[in-house]
C-alpha positions as CSV (number, residue, x, y, z in Angstrom):
1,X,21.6,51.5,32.1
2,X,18.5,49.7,30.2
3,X,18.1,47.4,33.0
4,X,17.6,50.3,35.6
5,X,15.2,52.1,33.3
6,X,13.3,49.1,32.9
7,X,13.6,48.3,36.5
8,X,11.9,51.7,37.5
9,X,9.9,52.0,34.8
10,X,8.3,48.6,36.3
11,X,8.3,50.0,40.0
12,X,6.6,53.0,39.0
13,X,3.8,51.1,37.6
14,X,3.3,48.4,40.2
15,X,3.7,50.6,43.6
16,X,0.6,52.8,42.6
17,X,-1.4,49.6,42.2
18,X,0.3,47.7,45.5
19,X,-0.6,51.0,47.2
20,X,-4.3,50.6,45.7
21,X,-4.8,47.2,47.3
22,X,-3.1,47.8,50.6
23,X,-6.1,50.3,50.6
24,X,-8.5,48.5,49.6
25,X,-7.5,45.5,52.0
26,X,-7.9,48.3,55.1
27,X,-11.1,49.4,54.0
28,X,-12.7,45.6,53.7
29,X,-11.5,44.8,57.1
30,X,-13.3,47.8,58.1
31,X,-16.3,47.3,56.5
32,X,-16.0,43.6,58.3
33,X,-15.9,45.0,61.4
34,X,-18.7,47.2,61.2
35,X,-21.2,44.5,59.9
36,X,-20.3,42.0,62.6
37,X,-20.6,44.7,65.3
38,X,-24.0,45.9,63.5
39,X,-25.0,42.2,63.6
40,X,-24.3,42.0,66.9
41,X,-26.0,44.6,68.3
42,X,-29.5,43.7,66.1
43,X,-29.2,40.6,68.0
44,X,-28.7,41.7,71.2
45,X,-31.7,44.0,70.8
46,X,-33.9,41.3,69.6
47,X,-33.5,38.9,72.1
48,X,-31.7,40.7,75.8
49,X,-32.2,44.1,74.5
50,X,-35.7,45.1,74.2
51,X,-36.6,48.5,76.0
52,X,-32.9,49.4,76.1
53,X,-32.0,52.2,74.3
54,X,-28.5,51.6,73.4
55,X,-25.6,49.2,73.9
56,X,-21.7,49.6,73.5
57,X,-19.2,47.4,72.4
58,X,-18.0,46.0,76.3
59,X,-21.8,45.4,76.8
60,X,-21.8,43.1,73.6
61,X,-18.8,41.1,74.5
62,X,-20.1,40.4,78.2
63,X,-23.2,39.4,76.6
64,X,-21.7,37.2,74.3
65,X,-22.8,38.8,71.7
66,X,-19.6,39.9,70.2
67,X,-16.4,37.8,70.0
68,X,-13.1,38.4,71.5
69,X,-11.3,39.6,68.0
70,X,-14.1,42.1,67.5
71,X,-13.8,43.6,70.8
72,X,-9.8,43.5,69.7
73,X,-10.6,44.9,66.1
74,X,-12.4,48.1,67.5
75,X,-9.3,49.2,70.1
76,X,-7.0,49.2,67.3
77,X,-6.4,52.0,64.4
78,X,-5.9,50.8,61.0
79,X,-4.4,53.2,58.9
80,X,-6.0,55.6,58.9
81,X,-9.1,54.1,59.5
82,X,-9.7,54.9,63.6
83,X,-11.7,52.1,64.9
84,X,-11.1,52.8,68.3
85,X,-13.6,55.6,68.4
86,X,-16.0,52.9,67.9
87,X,-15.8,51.9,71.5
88,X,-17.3,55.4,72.5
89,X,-20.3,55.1,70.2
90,X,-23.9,53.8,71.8
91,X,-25.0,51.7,69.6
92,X,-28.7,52.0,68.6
93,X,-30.7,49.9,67.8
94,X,-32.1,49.8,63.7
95,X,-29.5,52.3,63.3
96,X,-26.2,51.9,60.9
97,X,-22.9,51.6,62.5
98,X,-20.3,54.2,60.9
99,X,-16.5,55.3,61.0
100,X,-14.8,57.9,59.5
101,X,-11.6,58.1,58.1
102,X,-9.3,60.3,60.3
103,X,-5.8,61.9,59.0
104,X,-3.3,63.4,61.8
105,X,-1.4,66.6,60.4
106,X,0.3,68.3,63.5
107,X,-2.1,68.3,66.0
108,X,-5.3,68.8,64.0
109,X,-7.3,65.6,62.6
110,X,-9.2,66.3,59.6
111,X,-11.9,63.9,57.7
112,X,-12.3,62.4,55.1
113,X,-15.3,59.5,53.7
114,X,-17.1,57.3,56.0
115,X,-18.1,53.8,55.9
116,X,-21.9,52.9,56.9
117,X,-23.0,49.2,57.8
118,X,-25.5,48.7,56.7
119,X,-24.7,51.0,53.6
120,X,-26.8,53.9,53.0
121,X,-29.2,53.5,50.5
């Protein structure tokens, strides 16, 4: 009976902190994401873009602007992290690239923080 105590008193501390650095995991991958897609499109504005007013994410790939795996990392959701929408965004140029976390309940998606590349001063 000691041994199952201890054994759940131990899982009760370390699946809070496993949970914590899934979460933290997602939301670095993320923030990668976003600052090689912001990179991206500042270079594609200084050198193909100029008088352009925006770009989007296919426009960077056939540029060769953006790799393969970043065109794959925005058609994907990460938890709750919905980096797909950032294939709808134009992209401006000297402007940050953001994404907001997005939580299904039903059929309503509700909010919650967003991530800016580069961050918000």
């Amino acid at each position: 009976m000691t041994v199952v105590l201890i054994i759940g008193i131990l899982s009760a501390i370390a699946v809070p902190a496993l949970l914590h650095i899934k979460s933290k995991s997602e939301e670095t991958l993320v923030l990668n994401t976003l600052r090689q897609l912001y990179d991206a499109k500042e270079r594609y504005f200084m050198e193909d873009g100029a008088g352009k007013k925006f770009v989007t994410v296919d426009m960077l790939v056939k540029a060769g602007y953006a790799s393969h795996s970043l065109d794959v990392a925005t058609q994907h959701d990460i938890s709750a992290w919905r980096t797909s929408g950032l294939r709808r965004f134009l992209l401006l140029p000297n402007s940050p690239v953001k994404i907001t976390e997005s939580f299904l309940k039903g059929r309503v998606f509700s909010s919650g923080r967003t991530l800016t590349y580069p961050p918000e001063q």
